[in-house]
CHARMM internal coordinates of N, CA and C (Angstrom, degrees):
IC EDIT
DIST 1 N 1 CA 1.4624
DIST 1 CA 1 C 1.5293
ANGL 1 N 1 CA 1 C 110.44
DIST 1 C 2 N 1.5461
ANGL 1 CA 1 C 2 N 117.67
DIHE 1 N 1 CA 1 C 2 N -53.91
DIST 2 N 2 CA 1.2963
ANGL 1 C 2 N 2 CA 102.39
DIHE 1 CA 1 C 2 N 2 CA 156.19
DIST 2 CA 2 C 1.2451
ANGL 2 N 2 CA 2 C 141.83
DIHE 1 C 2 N 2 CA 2 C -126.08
DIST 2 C 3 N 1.5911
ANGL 2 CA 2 C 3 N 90.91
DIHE 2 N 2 CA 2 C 3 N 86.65
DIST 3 N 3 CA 1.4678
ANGL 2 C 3 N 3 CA 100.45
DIHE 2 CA 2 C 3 N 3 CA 168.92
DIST 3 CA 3 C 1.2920
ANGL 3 N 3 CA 3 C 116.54
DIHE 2 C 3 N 3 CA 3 C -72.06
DIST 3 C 4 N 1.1834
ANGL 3 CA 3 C 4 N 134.59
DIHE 3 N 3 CA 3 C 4 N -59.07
DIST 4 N 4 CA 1.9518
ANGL 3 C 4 N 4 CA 113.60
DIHE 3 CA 3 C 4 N 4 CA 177.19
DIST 4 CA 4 C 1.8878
ANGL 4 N 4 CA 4 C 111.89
DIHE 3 C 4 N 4 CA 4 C -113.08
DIST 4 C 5 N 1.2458
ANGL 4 CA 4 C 5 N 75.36
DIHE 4 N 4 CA 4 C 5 N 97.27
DIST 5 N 5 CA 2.0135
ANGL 4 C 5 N 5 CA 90.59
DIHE 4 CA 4 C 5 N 5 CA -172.03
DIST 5 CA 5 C 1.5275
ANGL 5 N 5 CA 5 C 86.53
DIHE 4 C 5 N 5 CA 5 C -86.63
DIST 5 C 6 N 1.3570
ANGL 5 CA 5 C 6 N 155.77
DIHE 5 N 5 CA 5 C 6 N 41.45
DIST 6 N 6 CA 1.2046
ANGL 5 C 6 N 6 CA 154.83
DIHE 5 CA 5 C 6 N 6 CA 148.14
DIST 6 CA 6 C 1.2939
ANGL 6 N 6 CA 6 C 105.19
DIHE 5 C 6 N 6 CA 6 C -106.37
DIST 6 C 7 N 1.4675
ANGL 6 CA 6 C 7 N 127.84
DIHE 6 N 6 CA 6 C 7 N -51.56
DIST 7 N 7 CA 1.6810
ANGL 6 C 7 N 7 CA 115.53
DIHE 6 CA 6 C 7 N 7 CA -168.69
DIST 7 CA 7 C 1.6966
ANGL 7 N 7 CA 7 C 84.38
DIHE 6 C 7 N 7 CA 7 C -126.93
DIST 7 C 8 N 1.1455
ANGL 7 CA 7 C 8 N 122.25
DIHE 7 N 7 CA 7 C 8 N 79.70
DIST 8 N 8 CA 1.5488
ANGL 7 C 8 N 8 CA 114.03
DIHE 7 CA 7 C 8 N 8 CA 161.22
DIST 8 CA 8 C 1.5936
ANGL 8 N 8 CA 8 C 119.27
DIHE 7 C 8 N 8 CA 8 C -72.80
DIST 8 C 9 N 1.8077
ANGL 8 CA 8 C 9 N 107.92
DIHE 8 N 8 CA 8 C 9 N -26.77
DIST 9 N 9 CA 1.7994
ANGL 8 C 9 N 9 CA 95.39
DIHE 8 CA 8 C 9 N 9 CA 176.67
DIST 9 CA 9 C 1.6032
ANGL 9 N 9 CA 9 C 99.44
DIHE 8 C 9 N 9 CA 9 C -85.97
DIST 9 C 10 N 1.5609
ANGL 9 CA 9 C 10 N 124.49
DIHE 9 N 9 CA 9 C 10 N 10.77
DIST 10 N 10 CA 1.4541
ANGL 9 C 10 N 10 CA 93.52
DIHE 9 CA 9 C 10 N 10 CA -179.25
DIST 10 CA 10 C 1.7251
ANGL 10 N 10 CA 10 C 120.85
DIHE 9 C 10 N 10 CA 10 C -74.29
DIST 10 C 11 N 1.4385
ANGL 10 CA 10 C 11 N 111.70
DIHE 10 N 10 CA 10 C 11 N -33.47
DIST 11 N 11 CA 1.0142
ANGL 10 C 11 N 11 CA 113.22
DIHE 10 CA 10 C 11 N 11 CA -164.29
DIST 11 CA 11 C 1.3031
ANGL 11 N 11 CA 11 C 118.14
DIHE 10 C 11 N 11 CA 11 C -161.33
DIST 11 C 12 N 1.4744
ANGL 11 CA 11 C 12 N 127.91
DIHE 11 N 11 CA 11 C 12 N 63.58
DIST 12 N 12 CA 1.8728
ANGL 11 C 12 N 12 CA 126.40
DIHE 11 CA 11 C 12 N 12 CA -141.96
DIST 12 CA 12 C 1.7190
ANGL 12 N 12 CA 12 C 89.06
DIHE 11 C 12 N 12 CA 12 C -105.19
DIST 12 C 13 N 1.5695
ANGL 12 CA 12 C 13 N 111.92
DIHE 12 N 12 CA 12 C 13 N -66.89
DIST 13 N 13 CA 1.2616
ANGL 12 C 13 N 13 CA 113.20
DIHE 12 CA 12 C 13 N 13 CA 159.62
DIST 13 CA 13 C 1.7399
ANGL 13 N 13 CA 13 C 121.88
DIHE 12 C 13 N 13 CA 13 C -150.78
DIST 13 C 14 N 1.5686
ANGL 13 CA 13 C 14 N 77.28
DIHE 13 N 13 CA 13 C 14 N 123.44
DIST 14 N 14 CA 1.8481
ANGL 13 C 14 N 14 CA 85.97
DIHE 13 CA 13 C 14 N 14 CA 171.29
DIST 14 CA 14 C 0.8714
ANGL 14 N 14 CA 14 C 121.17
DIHE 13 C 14 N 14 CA 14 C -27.09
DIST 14 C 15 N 1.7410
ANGL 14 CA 14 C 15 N 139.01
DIHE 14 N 14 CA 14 C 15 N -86.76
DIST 15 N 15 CA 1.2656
ANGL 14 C 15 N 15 CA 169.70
DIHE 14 CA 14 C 15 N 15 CA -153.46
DIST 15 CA 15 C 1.7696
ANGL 15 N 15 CA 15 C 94.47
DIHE 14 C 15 N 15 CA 15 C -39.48
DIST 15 C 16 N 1.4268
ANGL 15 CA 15 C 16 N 105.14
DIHE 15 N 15 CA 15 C 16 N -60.57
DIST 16 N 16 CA 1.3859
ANGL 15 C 16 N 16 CA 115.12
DIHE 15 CA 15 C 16 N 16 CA -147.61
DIST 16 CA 16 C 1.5376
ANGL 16 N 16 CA 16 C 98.26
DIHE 15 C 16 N 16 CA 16 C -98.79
DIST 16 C 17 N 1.1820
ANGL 16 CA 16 C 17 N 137.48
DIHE 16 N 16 CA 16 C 17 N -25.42
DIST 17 N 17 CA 1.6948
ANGL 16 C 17 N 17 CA 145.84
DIHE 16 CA 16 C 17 N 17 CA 150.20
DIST 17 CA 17 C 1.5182
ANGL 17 N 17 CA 17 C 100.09
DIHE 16 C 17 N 17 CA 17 C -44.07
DIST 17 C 18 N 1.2742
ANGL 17 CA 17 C 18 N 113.36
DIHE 17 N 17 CA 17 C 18 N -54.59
DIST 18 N 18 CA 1.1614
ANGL 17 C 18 N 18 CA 128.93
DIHE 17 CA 17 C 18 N 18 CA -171.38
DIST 18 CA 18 C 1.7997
ANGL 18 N 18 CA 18 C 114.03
DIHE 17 C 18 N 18 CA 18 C -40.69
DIST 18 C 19 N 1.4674
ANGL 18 CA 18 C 19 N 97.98
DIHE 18 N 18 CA 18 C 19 N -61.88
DIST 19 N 19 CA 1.3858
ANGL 18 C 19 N 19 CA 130.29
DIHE 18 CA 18 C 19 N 19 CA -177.27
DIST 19 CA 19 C 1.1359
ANGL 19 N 19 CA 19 C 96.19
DIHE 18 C 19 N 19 CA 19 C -60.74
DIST 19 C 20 N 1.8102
ANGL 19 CA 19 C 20 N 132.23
DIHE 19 N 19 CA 19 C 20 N -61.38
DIST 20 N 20 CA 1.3270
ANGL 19 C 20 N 20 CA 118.64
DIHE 19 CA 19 C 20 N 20 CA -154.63
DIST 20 CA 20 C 2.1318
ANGL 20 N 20 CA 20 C 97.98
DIHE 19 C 20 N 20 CA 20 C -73.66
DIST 20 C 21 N 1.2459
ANGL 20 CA 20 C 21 N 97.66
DIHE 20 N 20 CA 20 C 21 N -28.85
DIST 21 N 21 CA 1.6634
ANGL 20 C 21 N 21 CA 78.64
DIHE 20 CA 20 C 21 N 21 CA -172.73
DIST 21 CA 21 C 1.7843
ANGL 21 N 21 CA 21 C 113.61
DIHE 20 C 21 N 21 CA 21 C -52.36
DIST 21 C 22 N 1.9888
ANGL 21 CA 21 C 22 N 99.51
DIHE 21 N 21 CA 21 C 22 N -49.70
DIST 22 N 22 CA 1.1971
ANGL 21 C 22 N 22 CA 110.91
DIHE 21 CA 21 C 22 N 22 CA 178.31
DIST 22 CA 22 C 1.3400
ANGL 22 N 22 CA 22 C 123.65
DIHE 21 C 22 N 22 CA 22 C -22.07
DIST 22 C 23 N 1.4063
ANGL 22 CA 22 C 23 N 101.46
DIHE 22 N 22 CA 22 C 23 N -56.53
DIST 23 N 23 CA 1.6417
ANGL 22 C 23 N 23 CA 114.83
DIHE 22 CA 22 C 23 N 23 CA -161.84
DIST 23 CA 23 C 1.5517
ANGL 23 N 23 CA 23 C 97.67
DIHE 22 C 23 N 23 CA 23 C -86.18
DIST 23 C 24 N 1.2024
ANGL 23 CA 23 C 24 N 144.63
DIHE 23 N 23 CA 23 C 24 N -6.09
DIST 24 N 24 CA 1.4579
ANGL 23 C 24 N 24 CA 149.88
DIHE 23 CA 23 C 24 N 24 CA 173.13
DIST 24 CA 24 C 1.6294
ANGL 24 N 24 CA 24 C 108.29
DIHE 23 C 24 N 24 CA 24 C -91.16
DIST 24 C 25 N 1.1862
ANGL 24 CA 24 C 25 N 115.58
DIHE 24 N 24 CA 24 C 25 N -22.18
DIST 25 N 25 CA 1.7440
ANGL 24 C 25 N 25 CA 113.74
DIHE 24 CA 24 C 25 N 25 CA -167.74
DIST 25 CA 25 C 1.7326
ANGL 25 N 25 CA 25 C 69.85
DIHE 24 C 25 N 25 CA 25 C -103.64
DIST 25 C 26 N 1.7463
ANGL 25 CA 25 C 26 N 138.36
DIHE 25 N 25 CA 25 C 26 N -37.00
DIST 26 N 26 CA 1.4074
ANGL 25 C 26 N 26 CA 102.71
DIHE 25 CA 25 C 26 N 26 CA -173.79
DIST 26 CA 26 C 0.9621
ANGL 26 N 26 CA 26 C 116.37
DIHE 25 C 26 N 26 CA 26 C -95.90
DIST 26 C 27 N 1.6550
ANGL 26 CA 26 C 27 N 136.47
DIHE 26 N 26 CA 26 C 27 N 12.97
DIST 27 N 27 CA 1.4104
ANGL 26 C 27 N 27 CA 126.18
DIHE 26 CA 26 C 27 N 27 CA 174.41
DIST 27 CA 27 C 2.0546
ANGL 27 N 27 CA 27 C 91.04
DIHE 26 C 27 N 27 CA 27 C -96.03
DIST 27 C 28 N 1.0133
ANGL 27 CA 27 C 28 N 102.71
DIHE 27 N 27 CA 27 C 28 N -44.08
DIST 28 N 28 CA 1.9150
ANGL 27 C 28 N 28 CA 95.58
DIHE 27 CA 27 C 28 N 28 CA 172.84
DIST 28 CA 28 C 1.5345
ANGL 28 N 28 CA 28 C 126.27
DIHE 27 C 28 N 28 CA 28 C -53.45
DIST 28 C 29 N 1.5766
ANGL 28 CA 28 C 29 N 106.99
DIHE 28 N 28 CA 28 C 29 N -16.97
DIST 29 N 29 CA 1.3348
ANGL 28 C 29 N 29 CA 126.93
DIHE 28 CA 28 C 29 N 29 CA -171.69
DIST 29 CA 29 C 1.8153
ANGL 29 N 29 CA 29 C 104.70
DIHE 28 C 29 N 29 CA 29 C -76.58
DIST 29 C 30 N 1.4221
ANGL 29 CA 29 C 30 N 85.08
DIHE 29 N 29 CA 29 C 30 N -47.85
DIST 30 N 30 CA 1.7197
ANGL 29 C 30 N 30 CA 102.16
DIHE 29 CA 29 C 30 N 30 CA -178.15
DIST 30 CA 30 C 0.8025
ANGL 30 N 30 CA 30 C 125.49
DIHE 29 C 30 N 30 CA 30 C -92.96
DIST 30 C 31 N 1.6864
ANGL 30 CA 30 C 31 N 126.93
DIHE 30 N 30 CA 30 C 31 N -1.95
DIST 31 N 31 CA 1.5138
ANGL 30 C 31 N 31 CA 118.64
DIHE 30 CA 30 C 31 N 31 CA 167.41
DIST 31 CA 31 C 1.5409
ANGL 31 N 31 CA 31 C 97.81
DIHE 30 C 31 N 31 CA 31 C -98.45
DIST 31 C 32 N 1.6745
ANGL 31 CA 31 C 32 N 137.91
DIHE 31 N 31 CA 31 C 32 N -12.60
DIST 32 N 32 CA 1.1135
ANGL 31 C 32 N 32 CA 133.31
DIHE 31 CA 31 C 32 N 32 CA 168.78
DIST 32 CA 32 C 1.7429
ANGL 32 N 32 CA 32 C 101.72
DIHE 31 C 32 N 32 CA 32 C -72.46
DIST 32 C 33 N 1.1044
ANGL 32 CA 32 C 33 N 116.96
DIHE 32 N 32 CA 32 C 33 N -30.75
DIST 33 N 33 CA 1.6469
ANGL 32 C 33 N 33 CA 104.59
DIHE 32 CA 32 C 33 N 33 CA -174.66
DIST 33 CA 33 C 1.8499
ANGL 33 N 33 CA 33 C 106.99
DIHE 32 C 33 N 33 CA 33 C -75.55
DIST 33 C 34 N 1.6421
ANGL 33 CA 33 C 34 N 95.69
DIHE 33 N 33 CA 33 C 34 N -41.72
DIST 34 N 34 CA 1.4881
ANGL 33 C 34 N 34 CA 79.84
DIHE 33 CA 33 C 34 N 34 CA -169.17
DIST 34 CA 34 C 1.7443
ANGL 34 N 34 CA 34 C 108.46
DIHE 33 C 34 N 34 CA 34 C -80.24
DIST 34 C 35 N 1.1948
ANGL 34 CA 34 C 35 N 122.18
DIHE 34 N 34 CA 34 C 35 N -20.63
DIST 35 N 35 CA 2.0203
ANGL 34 C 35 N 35 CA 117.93
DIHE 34 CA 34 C 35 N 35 CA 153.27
DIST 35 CA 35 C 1.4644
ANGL 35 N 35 CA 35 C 94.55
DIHE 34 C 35 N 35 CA 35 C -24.90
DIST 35 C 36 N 1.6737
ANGL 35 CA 35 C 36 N 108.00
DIHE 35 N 35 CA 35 C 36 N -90.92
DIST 36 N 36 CA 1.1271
ANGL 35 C 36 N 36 CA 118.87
DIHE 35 CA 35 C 36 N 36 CA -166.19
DIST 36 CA 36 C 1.4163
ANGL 36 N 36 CA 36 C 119.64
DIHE 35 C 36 N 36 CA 36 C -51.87
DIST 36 C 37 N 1.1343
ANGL 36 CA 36 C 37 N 135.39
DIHE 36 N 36 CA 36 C 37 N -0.63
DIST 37 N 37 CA 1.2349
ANGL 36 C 37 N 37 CA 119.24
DIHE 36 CA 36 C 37 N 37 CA 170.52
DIST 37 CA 37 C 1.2909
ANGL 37 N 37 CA 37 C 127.42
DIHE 36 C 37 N 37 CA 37 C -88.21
DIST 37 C 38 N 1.9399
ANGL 37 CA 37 C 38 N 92.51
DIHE 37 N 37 CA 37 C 38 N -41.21
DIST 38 N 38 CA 1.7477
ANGL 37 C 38 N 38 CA 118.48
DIHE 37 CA 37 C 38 N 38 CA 165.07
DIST 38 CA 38 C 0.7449
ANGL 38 N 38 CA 38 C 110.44
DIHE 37 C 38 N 38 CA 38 C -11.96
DIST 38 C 39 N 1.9349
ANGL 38 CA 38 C 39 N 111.24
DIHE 38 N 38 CA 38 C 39 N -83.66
DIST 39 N 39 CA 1.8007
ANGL 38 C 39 N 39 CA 160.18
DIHE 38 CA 38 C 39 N 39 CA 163.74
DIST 39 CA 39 C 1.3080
ANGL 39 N 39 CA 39 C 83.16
DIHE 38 C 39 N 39 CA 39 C -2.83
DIST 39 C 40 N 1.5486
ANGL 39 CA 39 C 40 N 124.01
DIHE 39 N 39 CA 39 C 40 N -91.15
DIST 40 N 40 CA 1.1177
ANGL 39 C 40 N 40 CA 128.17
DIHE 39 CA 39 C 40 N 40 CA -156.17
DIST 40 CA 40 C 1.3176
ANGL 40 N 40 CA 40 C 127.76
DIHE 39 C 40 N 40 CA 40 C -54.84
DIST 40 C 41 N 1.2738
ANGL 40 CA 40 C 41 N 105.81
DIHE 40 N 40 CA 40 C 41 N -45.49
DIST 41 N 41 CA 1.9680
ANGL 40 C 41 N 41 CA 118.72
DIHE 40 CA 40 C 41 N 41 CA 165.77
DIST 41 CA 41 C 1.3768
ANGL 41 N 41 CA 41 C 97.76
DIHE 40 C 41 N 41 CA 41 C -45.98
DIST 41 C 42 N 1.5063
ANGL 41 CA 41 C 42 N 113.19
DIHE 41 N 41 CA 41 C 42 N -63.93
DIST 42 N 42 CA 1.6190
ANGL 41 C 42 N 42 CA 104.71
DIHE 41 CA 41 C 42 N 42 CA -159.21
DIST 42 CA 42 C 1.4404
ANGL 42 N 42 CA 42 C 107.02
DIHE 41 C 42 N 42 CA 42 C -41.19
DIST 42 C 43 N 1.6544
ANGL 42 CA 42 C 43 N 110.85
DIHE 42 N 42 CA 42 C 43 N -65.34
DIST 43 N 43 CA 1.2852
ANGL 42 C 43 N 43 CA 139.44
DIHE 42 CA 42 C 43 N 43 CA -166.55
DIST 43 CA 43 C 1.5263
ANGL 43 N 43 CA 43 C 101.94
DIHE 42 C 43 N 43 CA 43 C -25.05
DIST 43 C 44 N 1.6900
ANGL 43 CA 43 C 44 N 114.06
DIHE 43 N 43 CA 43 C 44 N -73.58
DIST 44 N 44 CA 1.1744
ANGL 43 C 44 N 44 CA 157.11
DIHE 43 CA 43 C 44 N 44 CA 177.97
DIST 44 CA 44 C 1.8235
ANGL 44 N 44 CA 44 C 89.52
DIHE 43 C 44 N 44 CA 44 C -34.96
DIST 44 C 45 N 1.2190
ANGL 44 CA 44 C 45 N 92.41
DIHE 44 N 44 CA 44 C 45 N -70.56
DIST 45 N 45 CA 1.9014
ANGL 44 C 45 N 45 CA 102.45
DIHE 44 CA 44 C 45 N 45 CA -166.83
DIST 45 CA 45 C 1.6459
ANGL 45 N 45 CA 45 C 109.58
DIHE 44 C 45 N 45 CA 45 C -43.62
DIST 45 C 46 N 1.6788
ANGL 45 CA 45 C 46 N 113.00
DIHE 45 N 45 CA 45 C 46 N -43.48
DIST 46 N 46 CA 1.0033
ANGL 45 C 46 N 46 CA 139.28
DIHE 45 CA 45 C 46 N 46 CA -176.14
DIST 46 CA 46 C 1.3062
ANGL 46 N 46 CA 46 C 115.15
DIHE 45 C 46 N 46 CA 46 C -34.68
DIST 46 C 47 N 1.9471
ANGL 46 CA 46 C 47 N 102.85
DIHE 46 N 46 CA 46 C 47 N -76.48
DIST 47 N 47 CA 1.2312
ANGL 46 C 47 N 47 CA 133.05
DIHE 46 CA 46 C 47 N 47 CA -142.00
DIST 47 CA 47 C 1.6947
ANGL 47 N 47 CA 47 C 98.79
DIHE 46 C 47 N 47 CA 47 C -91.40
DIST 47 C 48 N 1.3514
ANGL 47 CA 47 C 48 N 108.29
DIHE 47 N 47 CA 47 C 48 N -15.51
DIST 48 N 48 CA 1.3900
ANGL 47 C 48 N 48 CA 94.19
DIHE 47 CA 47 C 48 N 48 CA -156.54
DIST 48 CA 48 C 1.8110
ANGL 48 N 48 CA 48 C 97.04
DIHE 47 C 48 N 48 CA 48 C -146.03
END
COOR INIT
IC SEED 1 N 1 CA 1 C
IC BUILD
């Protein structure tokens, strides 16, 4: 468990670092789409 208690975020495990970024670039992915979609409905709803 601790083998490198100096750089533990460098490299503990791929796989699962991996995963948590994944799912962080896709929950940021999808709250920027659904902003932007709002935006646009409103806009859309607005103007026309």
């Amino acid at each position: 468990m601790n083998d490198m208690p100096v750089t533990p975020s460098e490299n503990p495990a791929p796989s699962n670092n991996r995963n948590v970024i994944i799912a962080v670039v896709a929950i940021v992915v999808l709250c920027c789409c659904c902003v932007l979609a709002s935006g646009v409905g409103y806009y859309v709803w607005n103007n026309f």
